[in-house]
C-alpha positions as CSV (number, residue, x, y, z in Angstrom):
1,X,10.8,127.8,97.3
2,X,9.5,131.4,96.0
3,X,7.4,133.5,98.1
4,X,3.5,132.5,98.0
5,X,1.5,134.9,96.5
6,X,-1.3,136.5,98.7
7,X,-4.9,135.6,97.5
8,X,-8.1,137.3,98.8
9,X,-10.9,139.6,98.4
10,X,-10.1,142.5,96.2
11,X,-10.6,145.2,98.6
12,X,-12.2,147.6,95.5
13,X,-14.3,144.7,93.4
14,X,-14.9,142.6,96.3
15,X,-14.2,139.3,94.4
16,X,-11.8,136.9,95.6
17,X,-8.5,136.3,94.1
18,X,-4.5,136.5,93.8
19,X,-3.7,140.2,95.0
20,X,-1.2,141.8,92.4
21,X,1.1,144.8,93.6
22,X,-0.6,148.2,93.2
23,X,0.9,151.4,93.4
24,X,-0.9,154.0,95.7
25,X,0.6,156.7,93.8
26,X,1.9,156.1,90.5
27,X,6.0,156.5,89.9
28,X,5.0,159.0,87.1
29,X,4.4,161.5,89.8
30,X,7.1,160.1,92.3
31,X,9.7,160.2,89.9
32,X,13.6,160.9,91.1
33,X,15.3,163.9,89.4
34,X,18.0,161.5,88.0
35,X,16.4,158.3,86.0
36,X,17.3,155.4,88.2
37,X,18.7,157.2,91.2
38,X,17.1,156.4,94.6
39,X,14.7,159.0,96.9
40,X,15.6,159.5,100.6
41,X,12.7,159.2,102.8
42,X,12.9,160.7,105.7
43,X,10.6,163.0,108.2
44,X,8.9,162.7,111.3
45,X,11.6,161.8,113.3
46,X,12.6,158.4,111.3
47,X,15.7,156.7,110.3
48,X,16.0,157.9,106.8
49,X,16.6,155.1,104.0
50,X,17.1,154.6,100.4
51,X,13.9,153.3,98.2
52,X,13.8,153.4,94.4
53,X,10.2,153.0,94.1
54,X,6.9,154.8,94.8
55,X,4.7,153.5,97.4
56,X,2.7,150.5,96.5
57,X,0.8,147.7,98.3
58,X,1.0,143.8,97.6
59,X,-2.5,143.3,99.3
60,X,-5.2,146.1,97.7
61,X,-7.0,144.6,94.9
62,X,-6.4,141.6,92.5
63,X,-6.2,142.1,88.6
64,X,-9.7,143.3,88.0
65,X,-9.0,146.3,90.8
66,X,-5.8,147.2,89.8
67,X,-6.9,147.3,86.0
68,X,-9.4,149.4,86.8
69,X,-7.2,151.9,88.9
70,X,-4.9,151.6,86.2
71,X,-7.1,152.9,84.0
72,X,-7.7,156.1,86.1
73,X,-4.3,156.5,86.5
74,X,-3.8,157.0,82.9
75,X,-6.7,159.3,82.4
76,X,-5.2,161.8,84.9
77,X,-1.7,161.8,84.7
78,X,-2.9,162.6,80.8
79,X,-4.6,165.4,82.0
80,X,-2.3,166.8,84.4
81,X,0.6,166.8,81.8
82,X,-1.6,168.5,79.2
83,X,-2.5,171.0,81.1
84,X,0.7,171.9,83.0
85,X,-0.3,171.3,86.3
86,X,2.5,169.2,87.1
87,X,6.2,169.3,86.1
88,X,6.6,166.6,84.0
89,X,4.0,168.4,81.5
90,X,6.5,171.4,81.3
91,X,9.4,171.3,78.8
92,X,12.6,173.5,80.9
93,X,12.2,177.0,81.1
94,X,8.4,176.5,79.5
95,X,6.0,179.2,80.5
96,X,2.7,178.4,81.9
97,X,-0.3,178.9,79.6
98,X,-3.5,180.5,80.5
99,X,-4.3,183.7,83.1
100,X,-1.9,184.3,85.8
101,X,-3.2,186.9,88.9
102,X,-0.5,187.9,91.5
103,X,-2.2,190.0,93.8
104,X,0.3,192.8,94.9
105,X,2.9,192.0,97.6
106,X,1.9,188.4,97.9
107,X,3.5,184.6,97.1
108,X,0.5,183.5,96.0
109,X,-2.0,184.0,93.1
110,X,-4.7,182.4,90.5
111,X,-4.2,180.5,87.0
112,X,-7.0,179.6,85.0
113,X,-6.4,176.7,83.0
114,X,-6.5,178.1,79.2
115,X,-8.1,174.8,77.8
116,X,-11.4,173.1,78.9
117,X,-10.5,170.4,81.7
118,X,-12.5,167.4,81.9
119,X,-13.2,167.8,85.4
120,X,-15.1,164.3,85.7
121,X,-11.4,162.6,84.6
122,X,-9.5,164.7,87.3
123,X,-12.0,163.4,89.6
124,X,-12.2,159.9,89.4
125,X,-8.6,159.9,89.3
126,X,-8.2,162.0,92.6
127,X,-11.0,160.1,94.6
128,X,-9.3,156.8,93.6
129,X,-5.7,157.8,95.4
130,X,-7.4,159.0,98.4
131,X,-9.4,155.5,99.1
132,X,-6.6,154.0,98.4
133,X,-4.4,155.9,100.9
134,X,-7.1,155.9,103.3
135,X,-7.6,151.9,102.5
136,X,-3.7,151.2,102.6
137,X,-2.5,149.7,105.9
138,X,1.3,151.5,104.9
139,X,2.8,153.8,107.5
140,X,3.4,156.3,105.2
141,X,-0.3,156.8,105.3
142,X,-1.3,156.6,108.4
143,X,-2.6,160.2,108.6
144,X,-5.1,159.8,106.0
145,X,-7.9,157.8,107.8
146,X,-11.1,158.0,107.0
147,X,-14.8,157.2,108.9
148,X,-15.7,153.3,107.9
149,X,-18.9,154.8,106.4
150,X,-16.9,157.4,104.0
151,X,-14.5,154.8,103.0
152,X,-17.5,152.6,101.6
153,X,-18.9,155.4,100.1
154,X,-15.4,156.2,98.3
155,X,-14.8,152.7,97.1
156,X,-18.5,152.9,94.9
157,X,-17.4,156.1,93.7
158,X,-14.6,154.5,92.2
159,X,-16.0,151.3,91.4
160,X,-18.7,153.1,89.6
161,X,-17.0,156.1,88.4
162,X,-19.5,158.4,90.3
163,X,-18.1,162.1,90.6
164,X,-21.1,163.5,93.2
165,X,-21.2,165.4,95.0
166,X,-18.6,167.6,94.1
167,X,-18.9,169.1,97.4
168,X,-18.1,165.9,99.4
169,X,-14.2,165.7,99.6
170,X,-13.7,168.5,97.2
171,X,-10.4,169.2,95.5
172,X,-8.0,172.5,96.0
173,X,-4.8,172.3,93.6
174,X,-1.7,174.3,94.6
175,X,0.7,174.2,91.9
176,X,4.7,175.2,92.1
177,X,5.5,178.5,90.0
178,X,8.9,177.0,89.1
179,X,10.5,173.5,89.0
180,X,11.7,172.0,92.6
181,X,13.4,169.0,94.0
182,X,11.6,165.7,93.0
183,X,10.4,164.0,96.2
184,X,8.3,161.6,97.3
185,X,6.8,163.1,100.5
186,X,3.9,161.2,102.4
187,X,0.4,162.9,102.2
188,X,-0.5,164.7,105.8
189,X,-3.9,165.4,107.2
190,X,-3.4,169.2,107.9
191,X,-5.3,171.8,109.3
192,X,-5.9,175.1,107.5
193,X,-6.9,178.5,108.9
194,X,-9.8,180.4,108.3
195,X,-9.5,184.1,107.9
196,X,-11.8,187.3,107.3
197,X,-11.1,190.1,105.2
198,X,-8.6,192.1,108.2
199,X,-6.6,188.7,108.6
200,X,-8.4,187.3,112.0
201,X,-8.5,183.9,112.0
202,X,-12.3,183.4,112.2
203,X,-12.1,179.0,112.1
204,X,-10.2,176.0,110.3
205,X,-10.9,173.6,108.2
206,X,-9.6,170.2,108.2
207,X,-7.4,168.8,105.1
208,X,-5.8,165.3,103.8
209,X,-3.0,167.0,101.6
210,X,-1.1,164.7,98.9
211,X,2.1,165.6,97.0
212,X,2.4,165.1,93.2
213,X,5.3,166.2,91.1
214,X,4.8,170.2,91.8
215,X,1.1,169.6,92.6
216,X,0.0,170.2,96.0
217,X,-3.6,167.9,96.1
218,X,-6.0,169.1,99.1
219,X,-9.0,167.1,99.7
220,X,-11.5,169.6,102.2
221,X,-12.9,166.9,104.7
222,X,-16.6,167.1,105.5
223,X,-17.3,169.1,108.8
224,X,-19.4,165.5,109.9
225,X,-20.0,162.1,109.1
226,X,-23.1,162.5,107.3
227,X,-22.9,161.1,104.2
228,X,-23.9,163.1,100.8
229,X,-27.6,162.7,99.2
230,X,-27.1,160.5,96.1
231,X,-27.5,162.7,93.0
232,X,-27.5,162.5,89.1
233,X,-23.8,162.0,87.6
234,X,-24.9,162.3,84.2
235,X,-25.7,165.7,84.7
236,X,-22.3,166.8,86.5
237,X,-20.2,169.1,85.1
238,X,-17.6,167.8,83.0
239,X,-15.6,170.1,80.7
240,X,-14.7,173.2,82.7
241,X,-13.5,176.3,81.4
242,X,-10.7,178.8,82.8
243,X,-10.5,175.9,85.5
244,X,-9.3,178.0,88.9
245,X,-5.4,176.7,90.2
246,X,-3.8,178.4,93.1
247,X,-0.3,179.1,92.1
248,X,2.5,179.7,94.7
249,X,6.1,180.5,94.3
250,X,8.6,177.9,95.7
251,X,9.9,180.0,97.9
252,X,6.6,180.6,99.7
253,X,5.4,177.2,99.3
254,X,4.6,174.8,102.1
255,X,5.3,172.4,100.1
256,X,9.3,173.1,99.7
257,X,9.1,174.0,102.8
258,X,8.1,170.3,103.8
259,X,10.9,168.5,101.9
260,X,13.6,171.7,103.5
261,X,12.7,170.9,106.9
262,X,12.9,166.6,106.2
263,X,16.2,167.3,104.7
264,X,17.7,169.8,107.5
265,X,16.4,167.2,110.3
266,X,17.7,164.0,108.5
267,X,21.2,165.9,108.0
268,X,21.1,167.2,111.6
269,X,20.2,163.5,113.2
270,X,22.3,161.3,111.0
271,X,24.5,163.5,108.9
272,X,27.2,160.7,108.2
273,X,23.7,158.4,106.7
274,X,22.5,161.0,104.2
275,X,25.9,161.3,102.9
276,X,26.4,157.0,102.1
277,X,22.8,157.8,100.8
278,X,22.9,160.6,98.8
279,X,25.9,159.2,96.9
280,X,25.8,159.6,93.1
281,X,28.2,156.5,92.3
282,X,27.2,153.9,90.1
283,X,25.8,151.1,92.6
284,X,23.5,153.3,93.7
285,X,21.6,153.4,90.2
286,X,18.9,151.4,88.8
287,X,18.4,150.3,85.3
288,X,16.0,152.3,83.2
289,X,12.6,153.7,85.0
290,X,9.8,153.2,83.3
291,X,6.9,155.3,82.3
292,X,4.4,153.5,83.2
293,X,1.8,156.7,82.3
294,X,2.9,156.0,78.5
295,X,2.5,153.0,78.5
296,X,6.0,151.6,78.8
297,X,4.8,148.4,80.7
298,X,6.8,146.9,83.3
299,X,10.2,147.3,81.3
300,X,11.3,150.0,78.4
301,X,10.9,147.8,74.8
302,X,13.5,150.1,73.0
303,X,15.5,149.4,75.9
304,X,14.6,145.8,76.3
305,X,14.9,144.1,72.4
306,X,18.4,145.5,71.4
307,X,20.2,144.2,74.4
308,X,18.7,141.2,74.2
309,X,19.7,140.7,70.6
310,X,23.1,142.4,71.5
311,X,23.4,138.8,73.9
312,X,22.4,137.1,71.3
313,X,25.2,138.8,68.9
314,X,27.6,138.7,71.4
315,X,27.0,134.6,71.9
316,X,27.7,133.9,68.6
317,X,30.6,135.9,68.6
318,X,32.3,134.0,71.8
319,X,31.1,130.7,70.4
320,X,33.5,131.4,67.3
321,X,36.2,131.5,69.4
322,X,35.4,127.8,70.4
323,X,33.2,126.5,69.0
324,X,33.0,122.6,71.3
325,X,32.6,124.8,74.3
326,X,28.8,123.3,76.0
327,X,29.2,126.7,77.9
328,X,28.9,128.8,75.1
329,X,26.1,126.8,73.3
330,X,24.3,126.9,76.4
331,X,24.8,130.5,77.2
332,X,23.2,130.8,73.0
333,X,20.0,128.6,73.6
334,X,19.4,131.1,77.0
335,X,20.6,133.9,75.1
336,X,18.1,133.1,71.9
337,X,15.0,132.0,73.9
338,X,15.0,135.5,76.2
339,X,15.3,137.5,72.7
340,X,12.5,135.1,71.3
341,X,10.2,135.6,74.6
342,X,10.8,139.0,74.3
343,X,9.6,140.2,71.1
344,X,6.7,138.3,72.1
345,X,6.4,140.4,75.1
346,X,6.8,143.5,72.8
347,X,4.0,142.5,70.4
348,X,1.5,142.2,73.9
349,X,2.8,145.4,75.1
350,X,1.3,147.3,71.8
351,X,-1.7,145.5,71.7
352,X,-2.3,146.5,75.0
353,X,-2.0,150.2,74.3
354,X,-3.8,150.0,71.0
355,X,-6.9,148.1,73.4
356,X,-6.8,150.6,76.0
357,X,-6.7,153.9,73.7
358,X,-10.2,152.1,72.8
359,X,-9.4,151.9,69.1
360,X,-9.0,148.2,68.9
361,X,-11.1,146.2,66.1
362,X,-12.3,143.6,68.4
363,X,-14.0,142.3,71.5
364,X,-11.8,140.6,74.0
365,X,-12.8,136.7,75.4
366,X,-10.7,135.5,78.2
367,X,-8.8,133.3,76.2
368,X,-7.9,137.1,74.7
369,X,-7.1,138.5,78.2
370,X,-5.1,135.4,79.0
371,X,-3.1,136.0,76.2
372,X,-2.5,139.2,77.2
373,X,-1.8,138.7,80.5
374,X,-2.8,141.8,82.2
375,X,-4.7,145.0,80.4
376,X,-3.7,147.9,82.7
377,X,-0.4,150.1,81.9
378,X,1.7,148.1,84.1
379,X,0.8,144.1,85.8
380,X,2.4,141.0,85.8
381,X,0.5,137.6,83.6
382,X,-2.2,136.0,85.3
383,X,-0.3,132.8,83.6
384,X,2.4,131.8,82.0
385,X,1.7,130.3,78.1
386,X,4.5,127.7,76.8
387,X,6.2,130.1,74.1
388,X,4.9,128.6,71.1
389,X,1.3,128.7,72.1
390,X,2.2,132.5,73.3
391,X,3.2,133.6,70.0
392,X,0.5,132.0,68.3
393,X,-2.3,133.4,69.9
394,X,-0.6,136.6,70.3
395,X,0.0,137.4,66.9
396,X,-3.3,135.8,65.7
397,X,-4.9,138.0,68.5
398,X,-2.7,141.0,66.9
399,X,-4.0,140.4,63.3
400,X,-7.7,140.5,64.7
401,X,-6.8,143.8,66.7
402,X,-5.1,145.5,64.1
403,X,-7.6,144.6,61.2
404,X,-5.1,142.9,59.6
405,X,-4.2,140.1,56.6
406,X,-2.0,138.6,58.3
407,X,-1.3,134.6,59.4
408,X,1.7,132.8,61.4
409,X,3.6,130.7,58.8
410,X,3.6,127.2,60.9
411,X,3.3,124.6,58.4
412,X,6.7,124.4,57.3
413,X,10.2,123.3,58.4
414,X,11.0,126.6,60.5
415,X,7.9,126.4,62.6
416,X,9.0,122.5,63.1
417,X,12.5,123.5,63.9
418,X,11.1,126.1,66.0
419,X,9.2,123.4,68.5
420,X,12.8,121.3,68.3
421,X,14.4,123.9,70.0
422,X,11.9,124.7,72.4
423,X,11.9,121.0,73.1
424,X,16.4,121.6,73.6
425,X,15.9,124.4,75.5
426,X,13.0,123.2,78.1
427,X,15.8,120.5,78.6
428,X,18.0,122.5,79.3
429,X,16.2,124.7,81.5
430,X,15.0,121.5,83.3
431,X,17.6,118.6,83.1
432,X,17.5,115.3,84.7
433,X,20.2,113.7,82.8
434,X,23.9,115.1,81.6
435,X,22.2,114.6,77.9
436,X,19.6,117.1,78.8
437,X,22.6,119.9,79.3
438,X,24.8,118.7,76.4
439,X,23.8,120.9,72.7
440,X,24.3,119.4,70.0
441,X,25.2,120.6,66.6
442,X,21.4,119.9,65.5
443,X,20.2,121.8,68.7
444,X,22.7,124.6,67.7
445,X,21.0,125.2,64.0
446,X,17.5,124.6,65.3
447,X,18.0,127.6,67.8
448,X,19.8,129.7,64.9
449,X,16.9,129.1,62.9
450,X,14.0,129.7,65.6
451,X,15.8,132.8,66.6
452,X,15.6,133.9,62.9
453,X,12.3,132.6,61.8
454,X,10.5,134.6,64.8
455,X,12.2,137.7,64.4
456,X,11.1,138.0,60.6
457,X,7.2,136.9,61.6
458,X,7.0,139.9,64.0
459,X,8.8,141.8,61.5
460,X,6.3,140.6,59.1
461,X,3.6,141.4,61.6
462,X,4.9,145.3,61.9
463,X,5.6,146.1,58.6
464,X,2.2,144.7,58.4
465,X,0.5,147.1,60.4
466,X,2.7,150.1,59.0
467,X,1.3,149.3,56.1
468,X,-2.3,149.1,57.1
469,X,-1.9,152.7,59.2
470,X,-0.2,154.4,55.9
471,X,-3.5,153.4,54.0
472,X,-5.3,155.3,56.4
473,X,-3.2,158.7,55.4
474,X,-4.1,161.0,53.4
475,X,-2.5,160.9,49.8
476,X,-1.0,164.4,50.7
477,X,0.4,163.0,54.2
478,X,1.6,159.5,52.5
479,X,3.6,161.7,50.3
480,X,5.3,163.7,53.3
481,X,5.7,160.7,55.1
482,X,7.5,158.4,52.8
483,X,9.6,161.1,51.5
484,X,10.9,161.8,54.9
485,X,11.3,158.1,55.4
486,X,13.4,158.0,51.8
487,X,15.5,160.7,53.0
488,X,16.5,159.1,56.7
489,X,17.3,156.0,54.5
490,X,19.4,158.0,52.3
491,X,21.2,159.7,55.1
492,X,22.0,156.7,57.5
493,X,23.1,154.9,54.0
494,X,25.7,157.8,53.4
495,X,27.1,157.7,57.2
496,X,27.4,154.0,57.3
């Protein structure tokens, strides 16, 4: 019997329902320096260990939360790629734009972002990682507690998308001159010195410092636990220009010198353990990582489609070689129904990036959002839809989207071949009798045919909706782009 999944009151909306996982802080600025390849964690003391994955917790918020968080997250990894403040928004050896002051003698200095930041964005997104950190009942955060009536406070900000005061919990960035190490270090509550013009510590202030990617994140906690007058957010600053960074080099930074000293005591206390971990053989490595800041979804579609139609090709191919065997029939009908499932899959994935770059042609019901399944950049369905109703209403939903002519052929023999083999292969999947498990040569062309017939309706749908985006080219650009299209064709003809 699987695991049952928690249910209970979002701890962001408040409404009551089945928690999904949501990450605290998003793998796109987590990420390992080699795709796939574990982290070590390690530090205070602790048994280091191998995790693939960022932090996340199975018992936040529900759908509606995590969508919403989602959402944030998008926003600002956006904006700190564009404007290079972390190091995934720097090609190698690619110089950072905008002013640059290195006072003389010192490992520290001033950029001021070149473009206008949307400082509202970069808030919202910051102010919903630290309520969730201070929310989250991980160890890894245990540092960043918060009073009960600031945490409130924090989770209407974010419900809201409130941004005032900007003076409550303000926001210092710290970014890395040069690329470092990837890590995944655990934000600290810190405690920074105050100083006068000769260098005489005059006071401190208290910090919650987070670690992203080359960006060191300090929120300035309030001196007490008043909490702010509520104020007018329409009329807080947005775009922002020369926006000030502090810039450090690596060698000065305390950030480096975090993920040194972790490494030096986890090699010092259990040398022979970092080795096993820190192995680069193959078991170690995962399949693809996605990124879920592009919009990848829970699994890489380029990745995804052609090796599930190379198991398709690769069934057929075995099946020649004996054609009686059950096994190899069987091993087709699995083979056929994840490649059919999946395209599916592929055609929800774009819709849900076309709905949440807001250019979509259409209001969504909740039979839409059931269709889709989830809404944010990465979730798991809220239900499972038999396939044939799946594709249906997720193409009909894509035509309506996309502003397109298009219609799911289903009244002739393909379609009813189609629902034959879904009939063969729910049998299969769920037998009660030998029969249920035995394919037959009229199962075996149904599946060649359903296989078929839904790969050339999604192609249908695509080409479709190329079609539709070239009309909205200019004649000058449809020119270029066709031309360059003619000429790929022409050269992968001549290579083949």
């Amino acid at each position: 019997m699987g695991k049952k999944i928690a249910q209970g009151h979002c701890r962001l909306t408040g409404q009551y329902g089945r928690f999904v996982v949501s990450h605290i802080i998003r793998k796109a600025l987590t990420r390992p320096s080699v795709p796939g390849r574990s982290f070590i964690q390690s530090g205070n003391g602790d048994r280091p260990t191998r995790r693939f994955d960022s932090w996340y917790d199975p018992e936040l918020v529900t759908r509606v939360g995590e969508d919403l968080l989602a959402n944030l997250d998008s926003a600002g990894i956006e904006l700190l790629r564009r404007h290079q403040l972390v190091w995934s928004g720097r090609c190698t050896d690619e110089e950072l734009r905008g002013e640059i002051l290195w006072p003389e003698g010192e490992g520290a200095g001033i950029r001021f972002v070149p473009e206008a930041l949307d400082q509202r964005v970069l808030r919202q997104f910051l102010l919903s990682i630290l309520w969730r950190a201070a929310q989250s009942g991980r160890p890894e955060f245990a540092e960043i507690s918060l009073p009960v009536e600031h945490l409130e406070k924090l989770r209407e900000m974010v419900l809201t998308g409130s941004t005032v005061p900007y003076d409550w919990y303000p926001v210092i960035l710290t970014q890395l001159m040069d690329r470092g190490p990837n890590h995944n270090l655990a934000p600290q509550a810190v405690v920074i010195p105050v100083c006068d013009e000769l260098g005489q510590k005059t006071g401190k202030l208290r910090a919650l410092r987070f670690y992203f990617d080359g960006l060191v994140v300090n929120f300035m906690c309030p001196e007490n636990n008043d909490l702010p007058e509520d104020q007018d957010d329409d009329h807080a600053s947005k775009l922002t220009k020369k926006y000030p960074v502090l810039i450090v080099k690596n060698d000065r930074s305390l950030q480096v010198m975090t993920y040194d000293a972790a490494v030096r005591e986890a090699e010092e206390q259990w040398p022979e353990l970092v080795e096993e971990l820190s192995s680069s053989s193959a078991e170690d490595q995962m399949p693809g990582v996605p990124n879920f800041a592009e919009g990848e979804g829970l699994v890489m579609m380029q990745d995804l489609i052609p090796s599930l139609l190379g198991d398709v090709l690769k069934a057929y191919e075995l099946l020649e070689s004996d054609r009686s065997s059950q096994f190899f029939r069987r091993a087709l009908a699995r083979a056929t129904f994840a490649y059919i499932e999946a395209l599916i899959e592929a055609v929800r994935n774009e819709l849900r990036s076309t709905i949440r770059s807001g250019v979509g042609m259409a209001e969504l019901t909740p039979k839409d959002e059931e269709t889709l399944g989830f809404l944010g950049v990465v979730g798991t369905p809220t239900k499972f839809l038999p396939v044939e109703q799946g594709l249906k209403r997720t193409l009909k939903l894509a035509a309506r989207i996309w502003g397109l002519d298009f219609r799911l052929e289903t009244e002739g023999e393909y379609f009813r071949d189609f629902l034959a083999a879904k009939d063969a292969r729910n049998r299969l999947m769920h037998p009660r009798t030998l029969h249920d498990v035995e394919v037959t040569d009229e199962d075996m062309a149904c599946y060649t045919i359903a296989g078929q017939w839904v790969q050339t309706e999604i192609q249908r749908l695509f080409r479709a909706r190329g079609d539709w985006l070239l009309s909205q080219m200019s004649p000058e650009s449809q020119q270029a782009f066709l031309k360059e299209n003619a000429d790929d064709g022409t050269e992968a003809d001549s290579s083949g």
